[in-house]
N, C-alpha and C positions, 0 to 999 in steps of 0.2 A: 759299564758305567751307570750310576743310578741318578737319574735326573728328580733330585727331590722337588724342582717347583713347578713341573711342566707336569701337568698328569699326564696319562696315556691312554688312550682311547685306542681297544681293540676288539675289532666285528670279528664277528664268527654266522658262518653256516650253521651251525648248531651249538648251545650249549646244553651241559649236564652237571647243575648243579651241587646233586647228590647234599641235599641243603632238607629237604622232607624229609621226614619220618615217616617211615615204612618199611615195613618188616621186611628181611631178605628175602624170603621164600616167595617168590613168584613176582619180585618184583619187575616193574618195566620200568623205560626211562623216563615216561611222562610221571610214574608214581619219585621218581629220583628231581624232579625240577626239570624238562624238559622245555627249553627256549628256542626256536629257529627265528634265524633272521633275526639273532641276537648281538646284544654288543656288551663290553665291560670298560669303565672307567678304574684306573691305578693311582693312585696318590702315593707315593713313597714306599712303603711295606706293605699298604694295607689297599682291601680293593672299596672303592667310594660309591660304585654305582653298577649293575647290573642290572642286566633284563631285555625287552622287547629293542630292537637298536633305534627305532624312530622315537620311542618315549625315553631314551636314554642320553641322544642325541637333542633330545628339543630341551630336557630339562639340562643340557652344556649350554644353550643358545651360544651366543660368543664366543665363549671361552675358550682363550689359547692353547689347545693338545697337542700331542704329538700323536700321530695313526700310525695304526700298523692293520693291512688287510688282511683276513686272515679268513675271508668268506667261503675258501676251497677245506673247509676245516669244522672237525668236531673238537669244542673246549669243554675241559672234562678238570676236575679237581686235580692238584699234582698229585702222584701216587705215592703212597705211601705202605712200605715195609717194611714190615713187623717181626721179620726174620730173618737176619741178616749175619753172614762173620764174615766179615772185608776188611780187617786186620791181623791180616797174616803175610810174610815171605814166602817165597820158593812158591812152585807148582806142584802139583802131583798127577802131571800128564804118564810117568810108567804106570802111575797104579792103573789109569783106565786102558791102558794098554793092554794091561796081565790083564785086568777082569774080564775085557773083548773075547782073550783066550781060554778064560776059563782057569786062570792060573791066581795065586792066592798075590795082594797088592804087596810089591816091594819095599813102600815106603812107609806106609799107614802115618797116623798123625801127630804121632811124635816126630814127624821127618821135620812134619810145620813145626812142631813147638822149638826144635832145635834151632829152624830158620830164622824163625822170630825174636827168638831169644840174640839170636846173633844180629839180626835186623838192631832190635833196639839198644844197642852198645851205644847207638846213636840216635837216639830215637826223631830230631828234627830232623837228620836226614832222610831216614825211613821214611817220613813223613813225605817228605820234597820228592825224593827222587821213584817215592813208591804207592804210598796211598794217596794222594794230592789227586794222580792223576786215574787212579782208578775209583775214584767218589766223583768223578768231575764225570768219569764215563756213564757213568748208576745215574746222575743228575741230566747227563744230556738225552738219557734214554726217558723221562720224564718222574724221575720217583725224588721228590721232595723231600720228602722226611725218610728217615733210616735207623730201626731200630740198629744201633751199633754194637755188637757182640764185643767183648774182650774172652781169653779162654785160649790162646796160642803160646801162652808163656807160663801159667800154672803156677808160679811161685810169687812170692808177693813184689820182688820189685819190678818182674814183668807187666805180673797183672796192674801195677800201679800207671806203670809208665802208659800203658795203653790208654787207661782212664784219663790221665793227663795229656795225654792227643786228642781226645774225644772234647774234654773241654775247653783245651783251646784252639777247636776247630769248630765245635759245633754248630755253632750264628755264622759260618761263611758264606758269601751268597754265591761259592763258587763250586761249595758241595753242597750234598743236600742238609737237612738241619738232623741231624747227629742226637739219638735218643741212647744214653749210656748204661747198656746192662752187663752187670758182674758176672761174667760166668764161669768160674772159678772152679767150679766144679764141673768139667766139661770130662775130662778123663784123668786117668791115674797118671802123675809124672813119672820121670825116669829118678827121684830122687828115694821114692817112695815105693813102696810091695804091699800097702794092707790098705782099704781102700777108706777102713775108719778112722786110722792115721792119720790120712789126709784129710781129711773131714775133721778132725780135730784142728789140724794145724791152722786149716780154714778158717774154721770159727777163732782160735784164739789169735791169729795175728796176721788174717788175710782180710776178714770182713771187715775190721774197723777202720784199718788203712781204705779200702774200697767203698765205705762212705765217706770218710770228710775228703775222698777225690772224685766224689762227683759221679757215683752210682747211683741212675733212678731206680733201676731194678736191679736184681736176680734173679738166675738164670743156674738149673743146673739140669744133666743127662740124667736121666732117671730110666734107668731099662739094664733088663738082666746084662750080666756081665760090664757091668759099666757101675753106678748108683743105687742101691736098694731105697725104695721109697721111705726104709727106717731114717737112713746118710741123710738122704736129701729134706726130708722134711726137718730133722736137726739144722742142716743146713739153711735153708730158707727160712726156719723160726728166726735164725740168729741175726739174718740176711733182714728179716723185718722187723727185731728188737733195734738194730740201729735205722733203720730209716727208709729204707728199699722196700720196693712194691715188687711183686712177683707173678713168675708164669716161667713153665716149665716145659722142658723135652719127654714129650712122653709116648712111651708103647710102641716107640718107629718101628723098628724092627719084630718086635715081641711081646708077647704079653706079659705083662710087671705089676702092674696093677697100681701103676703112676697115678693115671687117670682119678683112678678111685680116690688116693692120697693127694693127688694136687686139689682137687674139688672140696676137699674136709677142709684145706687150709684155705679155701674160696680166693684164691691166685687170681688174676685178673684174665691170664691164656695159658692156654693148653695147647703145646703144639704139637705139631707129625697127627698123633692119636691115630695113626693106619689100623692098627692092633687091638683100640678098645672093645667093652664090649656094652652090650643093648645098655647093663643098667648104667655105664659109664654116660652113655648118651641121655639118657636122661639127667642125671645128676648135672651136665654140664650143662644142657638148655635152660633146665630150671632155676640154677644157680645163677644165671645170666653172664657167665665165663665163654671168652671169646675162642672159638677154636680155631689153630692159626693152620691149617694148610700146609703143606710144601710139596704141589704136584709135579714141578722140576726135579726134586730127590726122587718122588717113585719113579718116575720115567729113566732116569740118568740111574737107577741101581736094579730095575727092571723088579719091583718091590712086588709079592703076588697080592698081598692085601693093602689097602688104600683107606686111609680115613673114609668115616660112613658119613660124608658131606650130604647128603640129601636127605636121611634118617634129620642128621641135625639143623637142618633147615626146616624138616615139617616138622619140629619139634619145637618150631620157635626158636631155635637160637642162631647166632651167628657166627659166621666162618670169614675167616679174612684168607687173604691168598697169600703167600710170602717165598722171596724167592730161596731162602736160605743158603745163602749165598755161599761157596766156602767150596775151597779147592779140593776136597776129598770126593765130597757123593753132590755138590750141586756146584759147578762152576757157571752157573746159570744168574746174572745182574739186572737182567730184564722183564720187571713186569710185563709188558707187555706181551713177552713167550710167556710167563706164568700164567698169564689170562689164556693162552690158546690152551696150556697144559690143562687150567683145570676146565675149561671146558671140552676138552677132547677127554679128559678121564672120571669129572665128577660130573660131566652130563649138565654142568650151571650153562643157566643162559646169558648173553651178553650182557645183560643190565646187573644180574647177579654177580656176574665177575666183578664189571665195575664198580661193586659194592664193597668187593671183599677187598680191592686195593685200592680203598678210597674211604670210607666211612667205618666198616667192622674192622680194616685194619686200625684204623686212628684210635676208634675207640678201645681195640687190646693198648694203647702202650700211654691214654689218657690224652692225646697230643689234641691243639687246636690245629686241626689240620682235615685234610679228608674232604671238606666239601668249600662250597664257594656262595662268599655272602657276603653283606656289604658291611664294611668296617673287618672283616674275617683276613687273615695275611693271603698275602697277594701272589700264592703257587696257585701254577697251571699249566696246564701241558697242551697243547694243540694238535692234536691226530690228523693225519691224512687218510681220514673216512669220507668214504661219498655219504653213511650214514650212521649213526651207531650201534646197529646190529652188527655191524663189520668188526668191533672190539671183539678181540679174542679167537678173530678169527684169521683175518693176515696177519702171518708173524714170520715173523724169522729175520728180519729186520727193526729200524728203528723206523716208527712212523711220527715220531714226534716233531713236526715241524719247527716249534717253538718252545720253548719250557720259560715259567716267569716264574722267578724264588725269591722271596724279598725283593720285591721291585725290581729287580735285575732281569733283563729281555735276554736271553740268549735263543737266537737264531742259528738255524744249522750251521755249524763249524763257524759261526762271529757270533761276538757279543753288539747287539745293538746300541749306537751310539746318539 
């Protein structure tokens, strides 16, 4: 329930504003906005008042709030992920079976597009009975904003109808706030055998559809056996002649030399990049192109090479962390595992993770989100850390005590009333 006339006044044992400017690479929390023995004031969507809690408090004098204590608690920007496909049917729990064994996956991901396509016969149901409630779980786990993939249904009234869920879900304060990228070019359908084919068909009667429904970006796989950087760059020109901003899958598995061709078209992110190489990393620092992470997929496909995240931090650039979400290689919806992942595998320290799903994500997908300011929207998540060195490091659970997304309080398993 959102109480637009009563503000809300909520303490915290720590805040992390993540509101400064300062470069990823070696940052700490105090360089991110660090507050103890802090409090924040909520007016409707938006947040009124933060800072020290006694100067926060004196300048309320009177005034009628509503409290919520929350002093056992580190308050940290909602999180935000910038790589994301959480609209799909069916599972694909055999394939990670087969892979355990060593055996080739049963289903692969056309198993999804079949599901999906069959999911959306009916697409508000789909919506009710199947994504509703798994955005609501990605939102209680603390992540706010959601870049949302489409790319499960490959043909144009699929792809449409996904975009048409996206927008009129996106403002719900019961998911997270829903960022819609086209990606259309995700793999070859079952309708289809030449890979330029579909790349044509793309360009002439998927992309135009795909903006006036409400694509902010583009989005395609670019890696051998999949995409050639020639496909995709045609694709994505076409993808930004009508109106989409872009950022691309690149080099996960291989080397394609994506990297190289998403940075020419200076895309806003580059992701996976496990694969790239030295000049790759430079071109992306330099270019000021965000590189999105996904240390849930290397772990979850046991990947031997891993983006060179610390090359690209002492290079000046930034790396966002994202779960990539998505029932084949990452069934994984929790920032907060993605922060242990990537500092158990890229060596980031706690401050730097919280950077990468909170600020360089935001900034890959343009969103006002990511950090915490006053008049700034009123996400936040509330961790149960004795300090915030401990980000990144318990996981395997939900520590989010509280999550607030447009003004809306949800408290563990209730919404505050």
């Amino acid at each position: 329930m959102r109480h637009a006339l009563t503000p809300l006044l909520i303490r915290a044992k720590t805040l992390i504003t993540c509101e400064r400017d300062a470069a990823q690479c070696g940052v700490t929390f105090d360089d991110l906005g660090r507050v103890d023995d802090a409090a924040i004031v909520v007016e409707g969507e938006r947040i009124a008042a933060l800072g020290a809690r006694v100067d926060v408090e004196r300048r309320l004098g009177s005034r009628q709030v509503r409290e919520i204590d929350l002093r056992d608690c580190v308050i940290v920007p909602g999180f935000v992920d910038a790589h994301a496909h959480p609209l799909f049917a069916g599972d694909r729990e055999p394939d990670f079976t087969a892979r355990q064994r060593g055996e080739k996956a049963p289903l692969g991901m056309l198993y999804t597009v079949e599901r999906t396509r069959d999911a959306l016969l009916d697409a508000e149901a789909f919506y009710d009975e199947t994504l509703r409630a798994r955005l609501l779980t990605i939102l209680r786990h603390g992540t706010t904003t959601l870049e949302t993939k489409t790319g499960y249904a490959l043909h144009k009234p699929g792809e449409t109808a996904l975009l048409d869920l996206i927008a009129a879900h996106r403002h719900d304060p019961d998911v997270p706030e829903l960022i819609a990228t086209f990606l259309g070019a995700h793999a070859l359908p079952p309708e289809f055998t030449r890979e330029e084919a579909y790349i044509d068909y793309l360009i002439d009667q998927v992309v135009p559809s795909a903006a006036a429904h409400g694509a902010t970006y583009a989005d395609a796989f670019c890696e051998p056996g999949f995409f050639s950087p020639e496909q995709t760059r045609r694709y994505l020109q076409s993808c930004r002649t009508h109106g989409m901003r872009l950022r691309v899958h690149c080099d996960e598995m291989s080397f394609g030399a994506a990297a190289e061709m998403a940075a020419e078209l200076e895309v806003d992110a580059v992701d996976h990049c496990n694969c790239i190489r030295e000049a790759d990393v430079e071109r992306i620092a330099a270019r000021g192109i965000v590189t999105v992470a996904c240390p849930a997929t290397v772990a979850y496909l046991d990947l031997p090479q891993r983006a060179p995240v610390r090359a690209l931090l002492e290079r000046g650039g930034s790396v966002a962390f994202a779960s990539d979400f998505n029932p084949g290689t990452s069934p994984c919806f929790n920032l907060q595992s993605v922060a242990y992942f990537a500092r158990k595998l890229f060596g980031v320290s706690a401050a730097e993770a919280l950077y990468g799903v909170t600020r360089a994500a935001a900034h890959s997908l343009r969103a006002d989100a990511g950090m915490l300011r006053a008049g700034g929207p009123a996400d936040l998540v509330a961790l149960e850390l004795a300090a915030p060195d401990e980000f990144g490091w318990l996981h395997g659970g939900n520590l989010a005590r509280a999550v607030l997304h447009r003004g809306v309080l949800r408290m563990r398993g209730a919404i505050d009333g």
